[in-house]
N, C-alpha and C positions, 0 to 999 in steps of 0.2 A: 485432508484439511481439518484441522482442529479448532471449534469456536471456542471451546470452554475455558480458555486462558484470557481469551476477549470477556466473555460472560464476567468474569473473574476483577479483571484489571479496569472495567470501562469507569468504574466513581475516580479512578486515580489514574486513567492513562493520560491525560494531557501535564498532569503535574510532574509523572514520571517523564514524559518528553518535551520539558518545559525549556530544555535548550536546543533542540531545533528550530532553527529559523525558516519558518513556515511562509513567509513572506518575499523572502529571495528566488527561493525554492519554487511560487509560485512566480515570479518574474521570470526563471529560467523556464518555467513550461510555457508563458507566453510567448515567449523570444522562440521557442520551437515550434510554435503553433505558425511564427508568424514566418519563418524562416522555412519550416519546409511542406505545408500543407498547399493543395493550389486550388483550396477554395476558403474563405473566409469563417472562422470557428467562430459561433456563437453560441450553439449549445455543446455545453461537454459534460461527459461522465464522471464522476470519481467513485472508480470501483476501488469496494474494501474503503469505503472513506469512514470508517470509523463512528468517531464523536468531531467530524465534519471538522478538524483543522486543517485541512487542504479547501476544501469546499468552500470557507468562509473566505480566506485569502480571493482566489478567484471571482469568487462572486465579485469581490470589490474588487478587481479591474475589469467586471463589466460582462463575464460570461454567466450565460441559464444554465445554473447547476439543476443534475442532479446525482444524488450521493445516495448510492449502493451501498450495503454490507449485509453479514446474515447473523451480525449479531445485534436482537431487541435491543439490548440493554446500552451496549454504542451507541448504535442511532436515539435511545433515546434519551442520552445526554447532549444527543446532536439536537434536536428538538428543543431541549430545554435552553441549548444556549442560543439559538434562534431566536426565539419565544426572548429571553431578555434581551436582544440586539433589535427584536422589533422587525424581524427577514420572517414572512411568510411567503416567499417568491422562489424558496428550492422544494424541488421532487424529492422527498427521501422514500425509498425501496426499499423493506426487507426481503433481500434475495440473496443465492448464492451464487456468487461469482462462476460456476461453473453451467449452472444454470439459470441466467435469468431472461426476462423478457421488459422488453423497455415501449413505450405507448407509443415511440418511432422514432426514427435515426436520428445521431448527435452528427457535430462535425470535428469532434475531438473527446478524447478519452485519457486519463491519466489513472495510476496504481503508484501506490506511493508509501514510501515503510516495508520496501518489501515485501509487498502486498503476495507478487508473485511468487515469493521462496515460499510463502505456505501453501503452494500448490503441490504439495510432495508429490505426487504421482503424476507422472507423464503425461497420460491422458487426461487428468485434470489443466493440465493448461493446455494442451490442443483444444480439449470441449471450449474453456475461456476466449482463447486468440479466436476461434470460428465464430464466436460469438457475436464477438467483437468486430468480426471484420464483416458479420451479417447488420450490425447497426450503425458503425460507421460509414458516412459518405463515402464514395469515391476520393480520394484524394484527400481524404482529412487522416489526423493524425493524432497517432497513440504515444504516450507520453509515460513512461514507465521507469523505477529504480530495481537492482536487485543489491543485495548482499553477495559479493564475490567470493572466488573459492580463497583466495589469500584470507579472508575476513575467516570463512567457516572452519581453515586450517591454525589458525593464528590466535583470532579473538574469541570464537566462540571453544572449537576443538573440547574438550573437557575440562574446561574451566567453572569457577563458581566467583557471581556479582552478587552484589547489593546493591540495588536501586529503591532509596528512600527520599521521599519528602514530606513535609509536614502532615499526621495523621493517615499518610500509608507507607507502605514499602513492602518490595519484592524481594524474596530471596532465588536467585536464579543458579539453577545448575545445570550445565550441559552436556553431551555424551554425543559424541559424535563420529559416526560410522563410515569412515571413507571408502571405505569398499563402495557403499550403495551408495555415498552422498547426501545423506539424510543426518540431521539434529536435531537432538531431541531436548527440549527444556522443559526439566521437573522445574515449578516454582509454586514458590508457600508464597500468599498473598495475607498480608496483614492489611485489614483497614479500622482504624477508631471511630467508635461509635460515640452518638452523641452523647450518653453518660459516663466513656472515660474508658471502658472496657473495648477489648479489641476483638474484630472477627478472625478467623482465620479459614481461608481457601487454599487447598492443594489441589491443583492440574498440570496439566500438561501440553505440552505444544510442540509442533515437528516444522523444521525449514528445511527445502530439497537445496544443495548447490548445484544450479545451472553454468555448465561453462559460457565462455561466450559463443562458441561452434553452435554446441545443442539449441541456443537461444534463438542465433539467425536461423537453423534448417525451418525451429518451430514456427517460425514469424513466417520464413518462408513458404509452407506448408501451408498455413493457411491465408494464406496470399495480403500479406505483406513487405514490403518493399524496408529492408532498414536503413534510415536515413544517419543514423552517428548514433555509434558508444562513445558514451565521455566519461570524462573522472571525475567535472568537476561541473559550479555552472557557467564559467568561463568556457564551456562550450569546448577545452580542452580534449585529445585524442586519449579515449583509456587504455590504461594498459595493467601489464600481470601485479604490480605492485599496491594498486587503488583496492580500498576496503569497498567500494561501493561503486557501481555502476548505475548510466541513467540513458536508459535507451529512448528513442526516436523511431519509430516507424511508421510508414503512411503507407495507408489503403490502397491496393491496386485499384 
């Protein structure tokens, strides 16, 4: 698992993902919550929540966040956007999703951005799901997206983007090893400074593709129950052609 892309991108990650619709997106995790959990979610997680654009959504329909991630610098643009909305009612956590500890159990948990594909290594998301299924209630549910193998074959595969907006942008290049299932993105990060002149960051960052077999044994394993792969949040069945996956599962 790699932070230093987050370290990296967090003054300009909301502007780079300024067309995801973070608000539907959290409507479809309520309609999971309320659809297949069998006990009532008021606190939930958001692991990997970044600079809290999942977090903030949530909150405003009504659930006690709190938002995990193990990059400072994320969280504390999540802070700051807090801090001007006038929210000092969320837990923010510097931890690693692989290891953290929570002050006592949620009844819902959500990963979102594919929080999960930068678990490159195996045991890294069995440590996460154990974790997870030690803090969530009986019956409450995890609410999670990945990046599919169609996407890692297709969009990412060795390809090179440019993701720019106003006073940043990323230059992103890919390399992608299907043998192991692992991608890798070199990205040059440019941000302008306040006198005109630009920074420049090189890192790096790795995404595992999980199929969707690997994904239920893992859920399984650590005693999860998976309630629906979708495509979409029509709550439609997914299947091999969706670039994105958005899993459901609940706690035994």
């Amino acid at each position: 698992m790699d932070i230093g892309a987050y370290h990296a991108l967090s003054a300009g990650y909301d502007r780079l993902n300024s067309e995801t619709d973070y608000l539907s997106w959290a409507d479809f995790i309520s309609e999971c919550f309320k659809k297949f959990s069998e006990i009532e979610v008021k606190e939930v997680l958001d692991l990997g929540c970044g600079t809290g654009a999942m977090t903030f959504p949530l909150r405003e329909l009504q659930y006690d966040m709190i938002g995990l991630d193990i990059s400072y610098e994320m969280l504390s643009v999540a802070r700051e956007t807090a801090d001007e909305k006038g929210i000092d009612d969320i837990l923010w956590l510097c931890q690693d999703m692989r290891d953290f500890e929570l002050y006592g159990t949620v009844q819902g948990a959500v990963c979102v951005l594919d929080g999960i594909n930068h678990l490159w290594g195996v045991r890294d998301l069995e440590k996460c799901l154990k974790l997870l299924h030690n803090y969530i209630e009986p019956g409450g549910v995890f609410v999670f997206d990945v990046n599919t193998p169609k996407k890692f074959a297709t969009f990412y595969g060795d390809n090179d983007y440019i993701l720019e907006d106003e006073d940043v942008m990323c230059c992103w290049q890919n390399s992608y090893d299907r043998r192991r299932g692992i991608c890798t993105f070199y990205l040059t990060v440019f941000e302008k400074n306040s006198d005109g002149t630009w920074r420049r960051t090189d890192t790096e960052q790795r995404e595992r593709c999980y199929t969707r077999k690997k994904l239920e044994n893992a859920l399984e394993s650590a005693g999860f129950e998976v309630c629906g792969f979708f495509g979409g949040f029509d709550l439609r069945e997914a299947d091999d052609s969706d670039m994105r996956w958005y899993i459901a599962a609940k706690r035994k």
